[in-house]
N, CA, C and O atoms as a GROMACS GRO file, in nm:
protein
  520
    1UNK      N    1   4.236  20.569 -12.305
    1UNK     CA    2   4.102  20.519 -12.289
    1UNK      C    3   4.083  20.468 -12.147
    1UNK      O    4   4.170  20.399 -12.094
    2UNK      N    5   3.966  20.504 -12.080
    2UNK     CA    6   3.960  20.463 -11.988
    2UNK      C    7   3.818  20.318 -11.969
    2UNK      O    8   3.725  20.296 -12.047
    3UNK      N    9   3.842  20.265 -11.874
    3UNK     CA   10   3.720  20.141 -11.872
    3UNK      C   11   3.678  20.131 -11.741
    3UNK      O   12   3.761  20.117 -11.652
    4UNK      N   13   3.540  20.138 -11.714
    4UNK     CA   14   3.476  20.139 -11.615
    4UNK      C   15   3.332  20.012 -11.624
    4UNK      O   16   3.242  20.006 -11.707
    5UNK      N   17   3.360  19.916 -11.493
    5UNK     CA   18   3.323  19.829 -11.486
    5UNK      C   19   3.221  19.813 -11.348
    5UNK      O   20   3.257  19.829 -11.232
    6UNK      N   21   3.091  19.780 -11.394
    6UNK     CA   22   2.974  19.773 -11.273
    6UNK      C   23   2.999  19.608 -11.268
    6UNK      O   24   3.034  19.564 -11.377
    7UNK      N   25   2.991  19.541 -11.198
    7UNK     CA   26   2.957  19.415 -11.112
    7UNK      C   27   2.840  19.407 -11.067
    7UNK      O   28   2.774  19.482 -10.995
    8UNK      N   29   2.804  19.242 -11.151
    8UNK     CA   30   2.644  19.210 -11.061
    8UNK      C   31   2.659  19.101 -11.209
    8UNK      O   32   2.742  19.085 -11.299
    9UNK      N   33   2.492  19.027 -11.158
    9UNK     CA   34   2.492  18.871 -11.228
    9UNK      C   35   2.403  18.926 -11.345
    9UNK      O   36   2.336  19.026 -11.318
   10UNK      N   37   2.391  18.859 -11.510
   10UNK     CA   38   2.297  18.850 -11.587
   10UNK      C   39   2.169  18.791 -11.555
   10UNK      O   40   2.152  18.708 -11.466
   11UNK      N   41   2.064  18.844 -11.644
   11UNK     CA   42   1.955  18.773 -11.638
   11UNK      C   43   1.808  18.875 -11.536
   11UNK      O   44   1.832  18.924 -11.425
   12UNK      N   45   1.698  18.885 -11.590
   12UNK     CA   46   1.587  18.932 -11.494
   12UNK      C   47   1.596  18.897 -11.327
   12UNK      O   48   1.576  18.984 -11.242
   13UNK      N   49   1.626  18.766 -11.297
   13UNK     CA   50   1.592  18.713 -11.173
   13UNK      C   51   1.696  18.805 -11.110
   13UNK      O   52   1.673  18.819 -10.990
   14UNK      N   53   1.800  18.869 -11.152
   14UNK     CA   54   1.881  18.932 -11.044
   14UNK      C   55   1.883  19.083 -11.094
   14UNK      O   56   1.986  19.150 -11.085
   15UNK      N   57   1.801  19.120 -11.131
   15UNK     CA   58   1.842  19.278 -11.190
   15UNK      C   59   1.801  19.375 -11.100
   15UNK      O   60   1.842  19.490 -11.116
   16UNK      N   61   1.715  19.344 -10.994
   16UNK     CA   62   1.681  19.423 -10.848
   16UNK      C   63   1.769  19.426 -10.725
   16UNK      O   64   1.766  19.515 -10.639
   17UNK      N   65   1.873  19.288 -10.726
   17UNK     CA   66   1.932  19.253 -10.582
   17UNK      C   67   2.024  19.335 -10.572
   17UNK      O   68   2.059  19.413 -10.661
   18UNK      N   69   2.077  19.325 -10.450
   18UNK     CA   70   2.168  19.419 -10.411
   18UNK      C   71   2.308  19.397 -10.460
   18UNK      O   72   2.389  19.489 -10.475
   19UNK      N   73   2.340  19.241 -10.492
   19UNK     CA   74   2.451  19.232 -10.577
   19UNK      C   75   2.529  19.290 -10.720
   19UNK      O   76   2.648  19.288 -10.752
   20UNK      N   77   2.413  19.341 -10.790
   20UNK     CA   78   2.351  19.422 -10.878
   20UNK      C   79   2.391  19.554 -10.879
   20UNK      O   80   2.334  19.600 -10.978
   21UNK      N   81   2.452  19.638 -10.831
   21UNK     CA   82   2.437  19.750 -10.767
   21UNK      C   83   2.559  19.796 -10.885
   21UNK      O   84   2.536  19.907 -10.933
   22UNK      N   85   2.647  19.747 -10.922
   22UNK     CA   86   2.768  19.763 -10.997
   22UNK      C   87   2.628  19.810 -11.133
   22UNK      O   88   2.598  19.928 -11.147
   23UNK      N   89   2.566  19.710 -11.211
   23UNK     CA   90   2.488  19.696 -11.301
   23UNK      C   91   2.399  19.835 -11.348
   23UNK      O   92   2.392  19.888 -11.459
   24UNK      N   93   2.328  19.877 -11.208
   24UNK     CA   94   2.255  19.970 -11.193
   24UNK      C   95   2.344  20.084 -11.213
   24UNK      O   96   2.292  20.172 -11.281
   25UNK      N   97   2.444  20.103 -11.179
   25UNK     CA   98   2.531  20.246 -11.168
   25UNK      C   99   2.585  20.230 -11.310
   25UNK      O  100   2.581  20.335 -11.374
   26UNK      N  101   2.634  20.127 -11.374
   26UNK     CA  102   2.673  20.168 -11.566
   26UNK      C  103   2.530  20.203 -11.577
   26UNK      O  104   2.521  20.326 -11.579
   27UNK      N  105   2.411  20.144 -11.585
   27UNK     CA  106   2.246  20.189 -11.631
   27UNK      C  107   2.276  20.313 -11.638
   27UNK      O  108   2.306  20.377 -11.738
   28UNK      N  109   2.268  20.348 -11.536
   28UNK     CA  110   2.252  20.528 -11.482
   28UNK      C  111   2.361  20.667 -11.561
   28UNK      O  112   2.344  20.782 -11.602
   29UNK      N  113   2.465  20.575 -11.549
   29UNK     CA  114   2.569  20.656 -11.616
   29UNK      C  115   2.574  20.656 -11.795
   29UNK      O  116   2.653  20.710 -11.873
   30UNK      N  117   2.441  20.560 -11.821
   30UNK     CA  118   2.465  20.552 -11.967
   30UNK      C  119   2.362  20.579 -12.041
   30UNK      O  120   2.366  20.588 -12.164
   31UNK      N  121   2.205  20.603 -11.928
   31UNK     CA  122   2.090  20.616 -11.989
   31UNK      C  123   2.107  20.734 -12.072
   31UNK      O  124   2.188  20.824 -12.047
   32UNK      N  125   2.025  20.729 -12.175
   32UNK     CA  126   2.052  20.818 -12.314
   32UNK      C  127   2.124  20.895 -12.377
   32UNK      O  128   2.111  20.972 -12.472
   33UNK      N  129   2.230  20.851 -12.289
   33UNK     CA  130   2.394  20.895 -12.370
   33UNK      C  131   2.453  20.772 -12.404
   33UNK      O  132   2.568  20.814 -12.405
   34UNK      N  133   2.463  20.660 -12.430
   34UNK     CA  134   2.462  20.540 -12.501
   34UNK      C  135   2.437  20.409 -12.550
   34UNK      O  136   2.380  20.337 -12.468
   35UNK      N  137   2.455  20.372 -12.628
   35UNK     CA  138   2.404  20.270 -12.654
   35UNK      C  139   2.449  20.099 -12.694
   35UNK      O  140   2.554  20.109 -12.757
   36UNK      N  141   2.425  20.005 -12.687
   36UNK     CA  142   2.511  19.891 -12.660
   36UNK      C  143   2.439  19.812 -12.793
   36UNK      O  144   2.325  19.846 -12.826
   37UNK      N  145   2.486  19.739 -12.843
   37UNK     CA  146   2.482  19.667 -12.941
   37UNK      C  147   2.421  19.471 -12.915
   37UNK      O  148   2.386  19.377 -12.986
   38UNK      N  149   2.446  19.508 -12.742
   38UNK     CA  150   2.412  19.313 -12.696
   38UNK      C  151   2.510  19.318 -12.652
   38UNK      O  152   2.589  19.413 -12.647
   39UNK      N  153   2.517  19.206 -12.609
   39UNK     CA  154   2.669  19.082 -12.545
   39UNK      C  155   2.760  19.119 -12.656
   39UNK      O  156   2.738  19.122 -12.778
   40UNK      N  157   2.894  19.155 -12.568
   40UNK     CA  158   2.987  19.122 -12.719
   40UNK      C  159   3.014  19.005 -12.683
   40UNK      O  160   3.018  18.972 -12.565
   41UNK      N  161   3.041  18.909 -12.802
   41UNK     CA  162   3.079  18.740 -12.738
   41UNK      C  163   3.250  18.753 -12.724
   41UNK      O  164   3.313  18.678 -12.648
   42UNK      N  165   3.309  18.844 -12.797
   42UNK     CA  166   3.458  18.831 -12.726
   42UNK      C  167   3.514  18.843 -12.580
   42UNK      O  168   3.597  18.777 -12.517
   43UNK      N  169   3.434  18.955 -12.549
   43UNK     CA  170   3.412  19.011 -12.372
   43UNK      C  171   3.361  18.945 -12.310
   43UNK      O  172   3.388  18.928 -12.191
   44UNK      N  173   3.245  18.873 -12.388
   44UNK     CA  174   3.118  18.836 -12.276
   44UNK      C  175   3.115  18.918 -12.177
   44UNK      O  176   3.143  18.891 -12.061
   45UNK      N  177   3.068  19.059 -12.237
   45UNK     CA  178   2.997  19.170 -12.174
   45UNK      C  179   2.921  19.232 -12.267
   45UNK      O  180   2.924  19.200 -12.386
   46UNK      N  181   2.854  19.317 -12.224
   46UNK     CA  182   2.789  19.441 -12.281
   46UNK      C  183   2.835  19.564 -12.237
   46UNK      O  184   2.822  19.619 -12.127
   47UNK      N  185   2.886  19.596 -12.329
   47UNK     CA  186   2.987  19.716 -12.343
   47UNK      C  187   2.960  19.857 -12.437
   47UNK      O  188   2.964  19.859 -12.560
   48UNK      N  189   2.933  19.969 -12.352
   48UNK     CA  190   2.914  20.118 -12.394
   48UNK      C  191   2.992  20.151 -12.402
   48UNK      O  192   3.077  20.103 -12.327
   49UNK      N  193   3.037  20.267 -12.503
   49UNK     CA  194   3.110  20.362 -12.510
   49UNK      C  195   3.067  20.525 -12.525
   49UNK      O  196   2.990  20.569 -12.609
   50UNK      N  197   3.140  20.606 -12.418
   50UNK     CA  198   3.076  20.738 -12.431
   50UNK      C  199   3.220  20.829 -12.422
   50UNK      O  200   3.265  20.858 -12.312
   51UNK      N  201   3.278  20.865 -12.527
   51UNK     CA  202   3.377  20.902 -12.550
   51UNK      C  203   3.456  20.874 -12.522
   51UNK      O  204   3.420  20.762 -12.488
   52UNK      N  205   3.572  20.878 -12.498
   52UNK     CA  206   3.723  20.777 -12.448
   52UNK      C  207   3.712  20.717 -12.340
   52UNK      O  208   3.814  20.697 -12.274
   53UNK      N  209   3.563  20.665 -12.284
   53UNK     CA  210   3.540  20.548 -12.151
   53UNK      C  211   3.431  20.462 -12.224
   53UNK      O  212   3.333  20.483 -12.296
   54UNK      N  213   3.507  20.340 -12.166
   54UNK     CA  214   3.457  20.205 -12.212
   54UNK      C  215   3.394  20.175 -12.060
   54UNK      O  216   3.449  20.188 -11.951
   55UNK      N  217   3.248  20.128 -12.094
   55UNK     CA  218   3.160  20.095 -11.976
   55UNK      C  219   3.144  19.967 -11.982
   55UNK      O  220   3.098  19.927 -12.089
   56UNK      N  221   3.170  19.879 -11.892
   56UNK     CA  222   3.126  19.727 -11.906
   56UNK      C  223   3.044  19.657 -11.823
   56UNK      O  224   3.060  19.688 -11.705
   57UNK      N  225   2.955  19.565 -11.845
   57UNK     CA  226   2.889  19.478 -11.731
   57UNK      C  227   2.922  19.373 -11.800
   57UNK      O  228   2.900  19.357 -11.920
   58UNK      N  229   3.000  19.263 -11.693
   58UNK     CA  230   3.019  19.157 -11.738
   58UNK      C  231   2.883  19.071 -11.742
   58UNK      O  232   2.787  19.080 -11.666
   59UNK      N  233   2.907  18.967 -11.873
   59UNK     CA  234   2.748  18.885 -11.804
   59UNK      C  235   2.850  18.709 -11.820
   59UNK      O  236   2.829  18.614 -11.894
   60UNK      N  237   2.939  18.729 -11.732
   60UNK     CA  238   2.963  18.566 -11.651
   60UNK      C  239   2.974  18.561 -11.517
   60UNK      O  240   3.076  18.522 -11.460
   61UNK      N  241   2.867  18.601 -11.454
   61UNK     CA  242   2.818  18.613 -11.351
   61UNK      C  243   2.935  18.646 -11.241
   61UNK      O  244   3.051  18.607 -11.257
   62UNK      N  245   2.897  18.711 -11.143
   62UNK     CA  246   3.000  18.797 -11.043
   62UNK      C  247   3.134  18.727 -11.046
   62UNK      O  248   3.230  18.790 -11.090
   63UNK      N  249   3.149  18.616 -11.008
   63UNK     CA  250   3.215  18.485 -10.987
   63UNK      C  251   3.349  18.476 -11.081
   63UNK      O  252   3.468  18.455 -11.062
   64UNK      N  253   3.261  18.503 -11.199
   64UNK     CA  254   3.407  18.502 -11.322
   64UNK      C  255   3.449  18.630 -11.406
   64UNK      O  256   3.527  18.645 -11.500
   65UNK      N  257   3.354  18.729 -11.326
   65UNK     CA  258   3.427  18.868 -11.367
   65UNK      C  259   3.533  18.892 -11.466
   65UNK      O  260   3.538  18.956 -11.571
   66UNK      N  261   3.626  18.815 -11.391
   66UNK     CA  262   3.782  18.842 -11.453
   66UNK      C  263   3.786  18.813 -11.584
   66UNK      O  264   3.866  18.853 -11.668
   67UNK      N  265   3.689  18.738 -11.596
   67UNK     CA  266   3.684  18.665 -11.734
   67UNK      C  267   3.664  18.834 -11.872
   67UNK      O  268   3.742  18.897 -11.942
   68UNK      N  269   3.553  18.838 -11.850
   68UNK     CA  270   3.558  18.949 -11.938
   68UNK      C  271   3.597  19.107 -11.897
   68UNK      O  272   3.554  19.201 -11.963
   69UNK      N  273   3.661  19.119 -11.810
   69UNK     CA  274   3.772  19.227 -11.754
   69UNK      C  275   3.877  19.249 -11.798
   69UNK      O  276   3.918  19.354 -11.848
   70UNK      N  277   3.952  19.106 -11.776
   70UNK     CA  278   4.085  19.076 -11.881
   70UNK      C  279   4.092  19.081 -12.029
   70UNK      O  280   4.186  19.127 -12.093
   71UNK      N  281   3.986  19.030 -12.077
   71UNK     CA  282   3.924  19.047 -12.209
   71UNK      C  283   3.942  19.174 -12.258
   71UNK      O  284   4.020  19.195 -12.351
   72UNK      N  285   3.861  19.279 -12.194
   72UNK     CA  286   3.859  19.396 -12.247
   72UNK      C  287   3.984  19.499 -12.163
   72UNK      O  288   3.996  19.619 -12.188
   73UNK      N  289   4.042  19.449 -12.095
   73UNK     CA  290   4.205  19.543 -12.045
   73UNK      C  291   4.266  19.517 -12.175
   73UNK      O  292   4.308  19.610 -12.245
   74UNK      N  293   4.274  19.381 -12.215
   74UNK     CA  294   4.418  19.349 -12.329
   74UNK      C  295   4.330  19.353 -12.464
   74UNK      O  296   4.415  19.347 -12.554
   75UNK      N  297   4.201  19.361 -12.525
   75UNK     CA  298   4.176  19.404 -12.655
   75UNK      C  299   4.201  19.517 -12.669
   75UNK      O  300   4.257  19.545 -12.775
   76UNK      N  301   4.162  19.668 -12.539
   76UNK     CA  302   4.144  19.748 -12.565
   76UNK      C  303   4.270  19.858 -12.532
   76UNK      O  304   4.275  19.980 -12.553
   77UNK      N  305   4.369  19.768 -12.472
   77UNK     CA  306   4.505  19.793 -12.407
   77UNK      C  307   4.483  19.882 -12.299
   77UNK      O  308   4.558  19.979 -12.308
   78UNK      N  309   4.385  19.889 -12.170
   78UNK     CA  310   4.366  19.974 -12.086
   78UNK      C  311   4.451  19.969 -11.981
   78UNK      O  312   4.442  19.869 -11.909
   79UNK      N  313   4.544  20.067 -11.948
   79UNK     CA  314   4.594  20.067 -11.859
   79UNK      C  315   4.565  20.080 -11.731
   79UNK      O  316   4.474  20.158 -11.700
   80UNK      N  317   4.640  20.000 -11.620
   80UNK     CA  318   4.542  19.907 -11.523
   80UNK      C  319   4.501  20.043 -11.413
   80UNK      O  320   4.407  20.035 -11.334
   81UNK      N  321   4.577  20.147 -11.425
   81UNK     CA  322   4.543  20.307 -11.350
   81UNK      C  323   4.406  20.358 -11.434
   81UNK      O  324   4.333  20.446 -11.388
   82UNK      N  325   4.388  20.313 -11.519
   82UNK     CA  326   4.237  20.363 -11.554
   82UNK      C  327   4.129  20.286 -11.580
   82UNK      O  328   4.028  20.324 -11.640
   83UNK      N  329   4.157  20.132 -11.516
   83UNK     CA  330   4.007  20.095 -11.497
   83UNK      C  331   3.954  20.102 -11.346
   83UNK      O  332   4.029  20.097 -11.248
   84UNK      N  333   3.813  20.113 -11.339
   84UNK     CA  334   3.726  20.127 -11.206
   84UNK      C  335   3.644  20.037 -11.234
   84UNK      O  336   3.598  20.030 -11.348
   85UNK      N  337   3.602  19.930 -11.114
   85UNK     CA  338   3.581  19.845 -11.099
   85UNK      C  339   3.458  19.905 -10.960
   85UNK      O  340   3.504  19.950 -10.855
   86UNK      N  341   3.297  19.895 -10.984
   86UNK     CA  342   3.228  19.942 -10.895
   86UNK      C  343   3.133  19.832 -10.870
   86UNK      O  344   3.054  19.785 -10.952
   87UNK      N  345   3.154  19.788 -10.714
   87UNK     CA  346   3.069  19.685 -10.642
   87UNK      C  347   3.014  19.696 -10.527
   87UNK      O  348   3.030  19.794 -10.455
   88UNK      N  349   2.946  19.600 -10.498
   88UNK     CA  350   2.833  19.599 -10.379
   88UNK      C  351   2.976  19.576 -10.298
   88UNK      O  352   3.088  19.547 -10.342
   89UNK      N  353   2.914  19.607 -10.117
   89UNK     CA  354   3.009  19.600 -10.069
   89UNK      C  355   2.881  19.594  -9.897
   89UNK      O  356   2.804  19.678  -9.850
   90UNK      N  357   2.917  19.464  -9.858
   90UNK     CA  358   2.818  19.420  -9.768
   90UNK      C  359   2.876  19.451  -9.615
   90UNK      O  360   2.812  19.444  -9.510
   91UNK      N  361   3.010  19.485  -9.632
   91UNK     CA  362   3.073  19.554  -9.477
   91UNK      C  363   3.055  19.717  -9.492
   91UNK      O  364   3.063  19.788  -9.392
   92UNK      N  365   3.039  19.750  -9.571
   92UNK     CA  366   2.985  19.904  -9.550
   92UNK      C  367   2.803  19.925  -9.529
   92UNK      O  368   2.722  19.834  -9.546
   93UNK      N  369   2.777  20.032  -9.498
   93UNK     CA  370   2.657  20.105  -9.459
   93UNK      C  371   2.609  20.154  -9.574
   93UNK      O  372   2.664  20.229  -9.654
   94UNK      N  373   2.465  20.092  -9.577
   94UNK     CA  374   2.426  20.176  -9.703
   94UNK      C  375   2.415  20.298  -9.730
   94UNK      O  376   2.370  20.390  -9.661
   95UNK      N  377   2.472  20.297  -9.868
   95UNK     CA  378   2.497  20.476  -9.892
   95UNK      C  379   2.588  20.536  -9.895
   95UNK      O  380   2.603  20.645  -9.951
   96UNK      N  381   2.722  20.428  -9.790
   96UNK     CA  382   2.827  20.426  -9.796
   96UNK      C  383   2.938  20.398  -9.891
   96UNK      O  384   2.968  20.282  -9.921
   97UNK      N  385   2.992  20.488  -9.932
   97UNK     CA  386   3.100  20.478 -10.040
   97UNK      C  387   3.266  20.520 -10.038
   97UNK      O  388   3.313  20.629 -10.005
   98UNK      N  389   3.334  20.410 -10.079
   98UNK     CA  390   3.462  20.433 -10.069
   98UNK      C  391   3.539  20.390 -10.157
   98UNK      O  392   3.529  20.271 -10.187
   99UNK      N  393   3.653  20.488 -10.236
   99UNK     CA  394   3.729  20.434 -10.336
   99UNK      C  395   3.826  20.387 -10.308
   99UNK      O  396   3.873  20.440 -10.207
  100UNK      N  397   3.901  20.289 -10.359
  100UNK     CA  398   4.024  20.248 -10.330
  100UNK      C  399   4.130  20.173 -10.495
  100UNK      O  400   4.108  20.126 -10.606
  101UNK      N  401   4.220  20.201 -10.424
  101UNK     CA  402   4.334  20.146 -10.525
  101UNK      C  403   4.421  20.073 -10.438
  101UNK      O  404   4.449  20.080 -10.318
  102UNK      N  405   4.460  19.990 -10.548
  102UNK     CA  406   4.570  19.886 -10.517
  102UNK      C  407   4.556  19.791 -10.403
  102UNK      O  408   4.655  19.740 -10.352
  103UNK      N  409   4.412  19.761 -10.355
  103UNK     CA  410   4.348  19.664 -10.238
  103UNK      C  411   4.338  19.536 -10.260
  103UNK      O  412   4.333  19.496 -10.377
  104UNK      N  413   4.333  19.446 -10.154
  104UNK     CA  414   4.292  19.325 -10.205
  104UNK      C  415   4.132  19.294 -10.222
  104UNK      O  416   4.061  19.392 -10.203
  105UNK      N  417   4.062  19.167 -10.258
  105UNK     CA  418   3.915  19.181 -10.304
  105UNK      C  419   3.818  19.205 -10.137
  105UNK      O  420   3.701  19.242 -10.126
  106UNK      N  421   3.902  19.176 -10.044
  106UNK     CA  422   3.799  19.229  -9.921
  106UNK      C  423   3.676  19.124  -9.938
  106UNK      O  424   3.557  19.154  -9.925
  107UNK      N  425   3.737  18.978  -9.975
  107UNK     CA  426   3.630  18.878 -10.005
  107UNK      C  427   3.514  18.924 -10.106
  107UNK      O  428   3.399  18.879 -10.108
  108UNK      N  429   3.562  19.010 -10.178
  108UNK     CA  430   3.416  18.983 -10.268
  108UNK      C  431   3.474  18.915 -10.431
  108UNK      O  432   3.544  18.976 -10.511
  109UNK      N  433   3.421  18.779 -10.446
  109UNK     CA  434   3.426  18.716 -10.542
  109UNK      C  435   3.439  18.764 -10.673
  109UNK      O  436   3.552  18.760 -10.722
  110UNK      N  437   3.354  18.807 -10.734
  110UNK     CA  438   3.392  18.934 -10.885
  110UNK      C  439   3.488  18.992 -10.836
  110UNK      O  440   3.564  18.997 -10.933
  111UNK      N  441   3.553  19.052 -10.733
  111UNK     CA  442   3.678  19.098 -10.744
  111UNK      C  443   3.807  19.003 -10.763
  111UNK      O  444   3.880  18.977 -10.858
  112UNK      N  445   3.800  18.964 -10.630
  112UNK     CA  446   3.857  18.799 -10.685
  112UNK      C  447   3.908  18.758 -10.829
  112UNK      O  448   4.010  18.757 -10.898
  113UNK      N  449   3.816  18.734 -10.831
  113UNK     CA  450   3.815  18.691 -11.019
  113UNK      C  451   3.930  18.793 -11.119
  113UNK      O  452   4.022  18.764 -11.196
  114UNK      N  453   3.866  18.929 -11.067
  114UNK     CA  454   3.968  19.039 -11.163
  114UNK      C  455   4.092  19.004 -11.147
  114UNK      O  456   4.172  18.973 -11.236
  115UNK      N  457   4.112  19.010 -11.018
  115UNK     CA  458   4.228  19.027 -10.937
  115UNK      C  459   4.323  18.888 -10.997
  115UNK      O  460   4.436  18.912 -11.040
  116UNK      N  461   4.280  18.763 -10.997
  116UNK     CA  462   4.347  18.652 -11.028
  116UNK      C  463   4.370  18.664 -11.240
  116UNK      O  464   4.464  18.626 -11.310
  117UNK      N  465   4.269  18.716 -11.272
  117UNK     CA  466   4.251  18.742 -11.402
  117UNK      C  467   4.341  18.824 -11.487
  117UNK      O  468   4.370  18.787 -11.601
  118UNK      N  469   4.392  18.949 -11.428
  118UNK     CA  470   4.468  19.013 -11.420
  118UNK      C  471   4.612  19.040 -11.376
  118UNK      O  472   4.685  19.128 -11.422
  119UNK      N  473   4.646  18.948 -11.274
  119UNK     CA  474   4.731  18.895 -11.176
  119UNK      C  475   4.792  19.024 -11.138
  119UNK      O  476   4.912  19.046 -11.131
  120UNK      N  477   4.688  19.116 -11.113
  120UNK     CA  478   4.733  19.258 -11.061
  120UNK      C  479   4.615  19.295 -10.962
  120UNK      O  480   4.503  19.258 -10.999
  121UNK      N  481   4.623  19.361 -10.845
  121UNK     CA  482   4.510  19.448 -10.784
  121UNK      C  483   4.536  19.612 -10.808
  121UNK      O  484   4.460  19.694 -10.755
  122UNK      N  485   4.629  19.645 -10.877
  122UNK     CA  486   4.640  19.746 -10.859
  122UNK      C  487   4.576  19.858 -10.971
  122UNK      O  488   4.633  19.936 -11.048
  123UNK      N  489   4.432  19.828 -10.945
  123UNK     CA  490   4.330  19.886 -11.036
  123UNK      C  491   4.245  19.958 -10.927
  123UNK      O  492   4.226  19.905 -10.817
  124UNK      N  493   4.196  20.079 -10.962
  124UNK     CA  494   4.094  20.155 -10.870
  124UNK      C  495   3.946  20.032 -10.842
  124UNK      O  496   3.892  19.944 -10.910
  125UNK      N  497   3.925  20.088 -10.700
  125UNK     CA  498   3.740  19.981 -10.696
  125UNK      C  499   3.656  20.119 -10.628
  125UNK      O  500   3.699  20.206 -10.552
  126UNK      N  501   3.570  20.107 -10.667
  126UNK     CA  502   3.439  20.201 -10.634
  126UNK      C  503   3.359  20.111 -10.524
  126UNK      O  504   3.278  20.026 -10.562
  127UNK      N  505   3.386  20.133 -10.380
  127UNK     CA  506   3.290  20.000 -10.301
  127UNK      C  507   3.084  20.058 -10.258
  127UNK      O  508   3.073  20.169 -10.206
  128UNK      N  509   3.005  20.010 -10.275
  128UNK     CA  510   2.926  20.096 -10.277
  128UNK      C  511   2.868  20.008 -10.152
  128UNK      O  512   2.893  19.888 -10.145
  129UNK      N  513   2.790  20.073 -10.057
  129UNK     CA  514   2.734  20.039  -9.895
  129UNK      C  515   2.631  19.948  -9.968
  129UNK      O  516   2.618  19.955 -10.090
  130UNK      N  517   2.572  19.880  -9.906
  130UNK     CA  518   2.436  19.788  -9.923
  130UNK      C  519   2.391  19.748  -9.798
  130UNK      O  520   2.290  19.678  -9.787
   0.00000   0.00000   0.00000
C-alpha cells in the first residue's frame, strides 16, 4: 500500500493560500474517483482511498503534520519508501518542481513535524514552486 500526503492548514480561511498547495493536488488527484467519509478522528485526517494508495490531508494544521502521518504509516503499516509527502516550497520558482528522498525538511515546518514524528526522513517529498 502506498500513502500519499498533500500539506496545507484546515478550514475555508486557508483553502486558496499558497501553503495549501499540498491540499489542492490530493483535490485534483481524487476528484470523482473518490470519496472521503470526513475527518477520521484516529488520523486526524481526511483520508481517500483509490486502490492500493492511501491519500491524506492532515487537518492539524501544517505545524503538526507528523501527527497524523505517523498515525496513518503505523495503522496502515506503510512502508516509509512508499509514502510521498507533497508541499509548498517558497525557495523554488513557481511551477517549479522537485522530488526528493531521504532530505532534510529544508525549513518547512509540516515537514519538520513528519520528520521528528517518524524519527526518519527517509520518505520521498514532492516540493512544489510557489
Amino acid at each position: 500500500m502506498k500513502l500519499i500526503v498533500g500539506l496545507g492548514n484546515p478550514g475555508a480561511e486557508y483553502a486558496l493560500t499558497r501553503h495549501n498547495l499540498g491540499f489542492e493536488v490530493i483535490d485534483r488527484l481524487v476528484a470523482g474517483k473518490a470519496t472521503s467519509s470526513g475527518v477520521n478522528k484516529k488520523l486526524e485526517a481526511i483520508l481517500y482511498k483509490m486502490g492500493d494508495t492511501l491519500l491524506l490531508k492532515p487537518q492539524t494544521f501544517m505545524n503538526l503534520s507528523g501527527v497524523s502521518v505517523v498515525a496513518a504509516v503505523n495503522f496502515y503499516k506503510i512502508d516509509l519508501n512508499d509514502l510521498l509527502v507533497i508541499h509548498d516550497d517558497v525557495d523554488f520558482e513557481l511551477g517549479e518542481v522537485k522530488h526528493q528522498f531521504d532530505r532534510s525538511s529544508a525549513g518547512n515546518k509540516g515537514v519538520d513535524s513528519i520528520i521528528k514524528a517518524l524519527n526518519s526522513q527517509a520518505f520521498n517529498r514532492l516540493r512544489l514552486g510557489i
